[in-house]
C-alpha positions, 0 to 999 in steps of 0.5 A, a space after each residue: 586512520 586517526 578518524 577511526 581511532 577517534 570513532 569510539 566503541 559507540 560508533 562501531 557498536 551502532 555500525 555492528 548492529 546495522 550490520 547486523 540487522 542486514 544480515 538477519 534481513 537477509 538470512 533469516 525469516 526474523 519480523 523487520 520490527 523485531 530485528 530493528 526494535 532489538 537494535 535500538 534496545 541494545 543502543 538505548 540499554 549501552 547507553 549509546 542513546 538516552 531514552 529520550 533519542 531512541 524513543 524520538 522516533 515514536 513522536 516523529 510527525 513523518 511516522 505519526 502522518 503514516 499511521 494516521 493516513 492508514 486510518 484515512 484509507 480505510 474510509 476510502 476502503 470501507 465505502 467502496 471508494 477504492 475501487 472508484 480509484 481504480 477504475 478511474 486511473 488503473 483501467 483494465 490492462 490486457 499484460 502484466 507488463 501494460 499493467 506496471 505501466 498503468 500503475 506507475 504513471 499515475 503514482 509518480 505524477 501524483 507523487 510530484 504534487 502529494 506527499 508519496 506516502 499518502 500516494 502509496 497509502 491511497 494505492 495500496 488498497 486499489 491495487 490490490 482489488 485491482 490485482 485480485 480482480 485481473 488476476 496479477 501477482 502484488 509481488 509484481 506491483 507493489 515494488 514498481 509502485 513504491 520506486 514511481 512515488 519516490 522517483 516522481 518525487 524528485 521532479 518538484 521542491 514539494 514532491 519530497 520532504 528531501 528536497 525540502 530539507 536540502 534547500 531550506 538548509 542552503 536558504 538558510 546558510 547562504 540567505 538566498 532565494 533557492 530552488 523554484 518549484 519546477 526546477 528540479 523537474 529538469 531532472 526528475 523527468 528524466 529519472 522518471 523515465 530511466 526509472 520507468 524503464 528499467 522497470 519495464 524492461 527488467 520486472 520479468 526477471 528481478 520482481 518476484 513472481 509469487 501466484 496470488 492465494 486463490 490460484 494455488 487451489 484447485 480443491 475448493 468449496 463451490 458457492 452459488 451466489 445470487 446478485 441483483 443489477 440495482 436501479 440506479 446501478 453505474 454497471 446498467 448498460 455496461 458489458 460484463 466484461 466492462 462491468 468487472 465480473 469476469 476478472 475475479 479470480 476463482 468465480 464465474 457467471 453461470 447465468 442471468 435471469 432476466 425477465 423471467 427469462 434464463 441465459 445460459 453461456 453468458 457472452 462477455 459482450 452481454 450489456 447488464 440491465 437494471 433488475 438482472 439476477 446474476 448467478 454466480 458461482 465460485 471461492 468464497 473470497 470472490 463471493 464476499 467480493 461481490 458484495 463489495 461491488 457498488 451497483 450489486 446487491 444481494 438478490 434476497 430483499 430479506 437482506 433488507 430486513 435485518 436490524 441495523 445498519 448493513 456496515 455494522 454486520 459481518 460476514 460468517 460462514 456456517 456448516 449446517 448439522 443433522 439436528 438443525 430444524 430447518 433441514 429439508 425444509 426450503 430457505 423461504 418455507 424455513 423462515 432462515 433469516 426470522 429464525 436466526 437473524 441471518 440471510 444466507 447469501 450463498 451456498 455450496 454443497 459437496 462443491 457443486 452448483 444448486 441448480 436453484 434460487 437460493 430461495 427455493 434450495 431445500 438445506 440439507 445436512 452438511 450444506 455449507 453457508 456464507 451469511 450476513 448477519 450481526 456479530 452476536 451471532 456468532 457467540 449465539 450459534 458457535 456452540 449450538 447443535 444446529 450448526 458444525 462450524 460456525 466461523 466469521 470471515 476475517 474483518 469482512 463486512 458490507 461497504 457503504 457504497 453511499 458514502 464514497 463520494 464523502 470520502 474522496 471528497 475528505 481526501 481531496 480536502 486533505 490534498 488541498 489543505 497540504 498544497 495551499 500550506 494552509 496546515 501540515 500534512 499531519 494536521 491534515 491527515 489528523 482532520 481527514 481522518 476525524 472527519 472520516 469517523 464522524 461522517 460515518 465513512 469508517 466506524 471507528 473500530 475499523 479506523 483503530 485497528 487500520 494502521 500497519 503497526 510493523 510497519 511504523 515499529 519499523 520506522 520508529 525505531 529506525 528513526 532511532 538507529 539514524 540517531 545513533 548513527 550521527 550521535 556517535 560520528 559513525 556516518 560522517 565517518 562513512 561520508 567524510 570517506 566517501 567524499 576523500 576518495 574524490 580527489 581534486 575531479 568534480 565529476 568523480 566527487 559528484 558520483 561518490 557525493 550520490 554514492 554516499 548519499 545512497 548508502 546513507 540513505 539505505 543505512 538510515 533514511 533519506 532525512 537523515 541522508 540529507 541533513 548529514 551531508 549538506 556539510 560535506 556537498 557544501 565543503 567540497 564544491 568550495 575546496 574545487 572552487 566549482 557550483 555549488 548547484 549540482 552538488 545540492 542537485 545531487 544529494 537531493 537525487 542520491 537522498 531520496 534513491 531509497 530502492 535498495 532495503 525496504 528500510 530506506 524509505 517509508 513507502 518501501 516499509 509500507 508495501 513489504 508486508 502487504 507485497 509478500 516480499 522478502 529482504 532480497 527482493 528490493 536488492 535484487 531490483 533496488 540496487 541495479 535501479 540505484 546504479 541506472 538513477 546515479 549515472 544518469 543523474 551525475 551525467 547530467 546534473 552538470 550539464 543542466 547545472 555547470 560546474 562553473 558560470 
């Protein structure tokens, strides 16, 4: 009682407002960044935080590394070299289920050697062509993704900035060695296990099931599309099936004109050849996507014969009107591209198939194309009485295929860099992404509109709702509680020291979680007289057990958005996991690291 009376209304004022804040997260569709920015305004306006601490945030290395390795990505993304990623570690699985497993596997061993946040960062732009092209639902994925790097995390001293935090604060209290690099993996494995598990066997039932955007329409424009097998093709001698152009969703192979010769009904077992025309038809998305295969390009050589470098163009659509003076004419007799700088790479008219070349296709009024050109087009043409519509597709662009292997080779340069601890991962990440706009990976107008600013507002600005949660006492309240609750029983006082952690954890972030309750694990274990290990062991486990909110840990934040989840999603699944993760861990923690001797 008298710890609550001594708490002050600055401490139940930043309890109210993270109450709150979960309220808001669950009951209502209000942005995560405005409801945590409201906050800390709130905090920073009171006078609970001097602007300096709310704002510390916004200068936090963790949250600046993220918002950097979103501009490192973007190399990765823009040269082709996620897909690279995606072959090579996520293969083509034949269930849902299979797929998880493919996926998590890869990301928590990575995640015991990388930081997992560049982990999930690498993975989130393969994932996705991965899932688009195996017709899967993110919603499925993205959760199982973050949980695998956290958990994997815990298997190695440098798997998570946690377990870092957590023995350099025991080195330097008690002048001792601390724990080895491996140790821990006595217990991340099997966490790693109970983790991948539960997933498996509850995914069905606690993940969201949200259908991809292109499976909820029937009604679409049917574009016809020509494509080239290069020379030097990776996809020559590969299957269709193998080669991926039977998984995008909405599009098929209608055809494939080799040697002059047509081959209707293409089996999926048909083996590409150097110089094939592959005929497709289908939705726009999967026609742009297309162009983004390393080892396709455009059937047209007048592709070729624009100005400019093909990743400086973008891709517009155009509805042809009556008054076009290319109408009735073919697209070569017309001169398309000399006529407007525009090489049309795709047709659809009254949502059928053109049984012809696109070459040979006379334009009618009404067709409706999908060109490359450069941006100027667009302002050109927007109000010119030959076309109806004339609208750029998002971002989208041609890849520069060439430079792929530059860009994983930046990106495992990063990696090095991190594991010799010859620089921090932010300074890495900082040369990784400078070196990805000087060598052309990414232009630098893609690399600055590359970070996910939601979710670093949300990190931010948590940042400063932890502050103010240790600033007022609030959460050494919360844990000193927790902890009073044990009695004089170790085990009891292991399971509500996770307990603690967890909750902290979920409230603020694992940092934070980490640094407020060394003290208490280190009190407690003296007061019983027992180890101190386990209690360590445990904090670092309960710490990073950030599965509950998409606020607890940053790569939760980071595939919220993308994942189309909603606050209850990460509840429904995150907190029967955080439940399995405590019990295994305090079941065996003591066993592996004894109470006593």
């Amino acid at each position: 009682m008298e710890a609550l009376l001594a708490l002050g209304w600055e401490g139940w004022l930043s309890l109210a407002l993270v109450a709150l804040s979960f309220v808001l997260f669950l009951r209502t569709r209000i942005a995560p960044d405005v409801v945590t920015s409201g906050a800390l305004t709130v905090l920073l306006v009171t006078g609970v935080l001097t602007p300096a601490e709310a704002l510390a945030g916004f200068a936090n290395p963790g949250m600046l590394t993220v918002a950097v390795l979103y501009m490192v990505v973007s190399g990765l993304t823009e040269t082709g070299a996620v897909s690279w990623i995606s072959q090579a570690l996520l293969g083509r699985p034949r269930t849902e289920s299979g797929a998880r497993l493919r996926l998590m596997l890869p990301a928590a061993g990575l995640s015991a050697f990388l930081n997992n946040t560049a982990v999930v960062a690498i993975f989130i732009p393969a994932v996705s062509d991965w899932a688009r092209r195996h017709r899967l639902a993110l919603s499925g994925l993205l959760i199982p993704l973050s949980f695998a790097s956290i958990v994997g995390g815990t298997c190695t001293l440098i798997g998570t900035s946690t377990n870092l935090i957590v023995n350099g604060l025991y080195v330097e209290r008690f002048q001792e060695a601390g724990f080895a690099l491996f140790e821990l993996a006595w217990i991340g494995l099997p966490l790693v296990i109970t983790t991948l598990v539960f997933v498996m066997l509850t995914a069905r039932w606690l993940l969201p099931a949200r259908a991809p955007a292109a499976e909820r329409f029937e009604d679409v424009r049917r574009y016809t599309a020509e494509m080239l097998v290069a020379a030097d093709s990776p996809l020559a001698g590969k299957s269709i099936e193998a080669a991926g152009l039977r998984q995008l969703p909405g599009l098929f192979l209608a055809e494939i004109e080799r040697e002059g010769q047509i081959m209707p009904a293409v089996s999926p077992q048909e083996l590409l050849a150097p110089g094939d025309r592959l005929i497709f038809v289908g939705i726009i998305d999967s026609v742009v996507d297309l162009h983004r295969i390393r080892g396709l390009e455009p059937a047209s050589d007048q592709v070729y014969k624009l100005g400019g470098p093909r990743q400086d163009r973008c891709f517009v659509e155009a509805v042809l009107s009556n008054k076009c003076p290319l109408v009735g004419l073919s697209v070569r007799a017309g001169g398309f591209r000399g006529y407007y700088n525009a090489v049309i790479l795709a047709l659809s008219r009254n949502g059928e198939r053109v049984q012809r070349k696109i070459g040979d296709i006379i334009l009618q009024a009404g067709d409706t194309l999908l060109l490359e050109t450069r941006p100027e087009f667009i302002l050109q043409q927007r109000n010119s009485k030959d076309f109806l519509v004339v609208s750029q597709l998002g971002d989208e662009h041609p890849l520069r295929h060439d430079r792929a292997p530059l860009a994983i080779a930046i990106v495992i340069a990063m990696v090095a860099l991190v594991a010799l601890k010859l620089v921090t991962m932010l300074e890495a990440a900082l040369l990784a992404a400078g070196a990805m706009i000087l060598t052309r990976c990414t232009p630098d107008r893609i690399a600055r509109r590359a970070p996910d600013w939601q979710v670093l507002i949300v990190i931010a600005t948590s940042f400063g709702i932890g502050a103010a949660l240790e600033k007022t006492g609030a959460a050494a309240l919360l844990a000193g509680a927790t902890i009073d609750l044990a009695g004089g029983v170790p085990w009891l006082a292991l399971g509500l020291l996770f307990v603690a952690a967890a909750l902290l954890t979920a409230l603020a972030t694992n940092n934070v979680a980490a640094v407020l309750l060394f003290p208490v694990a280190v009190d407690t274990a003296a007061l019983m007289q027992v180890n101190l290990t386990p209690f360590l062991v445990t904090l670092m486990v309960g710490a990073s057990a950030s599965f509950a909110t998409p606020i607890g840990y940053q790569t939760n934040l980071m595939v919220f958005n993308v994942g189309g989840y909603r606050f209850g999603d990460f509840l429904r699944i995150g907190i029967p996991l955080t439940l399995a993760i405590g019990v295994t861990t305090v079941a065996l923690v003591p066993l592996i690291w004894p109470f006593h001797g």
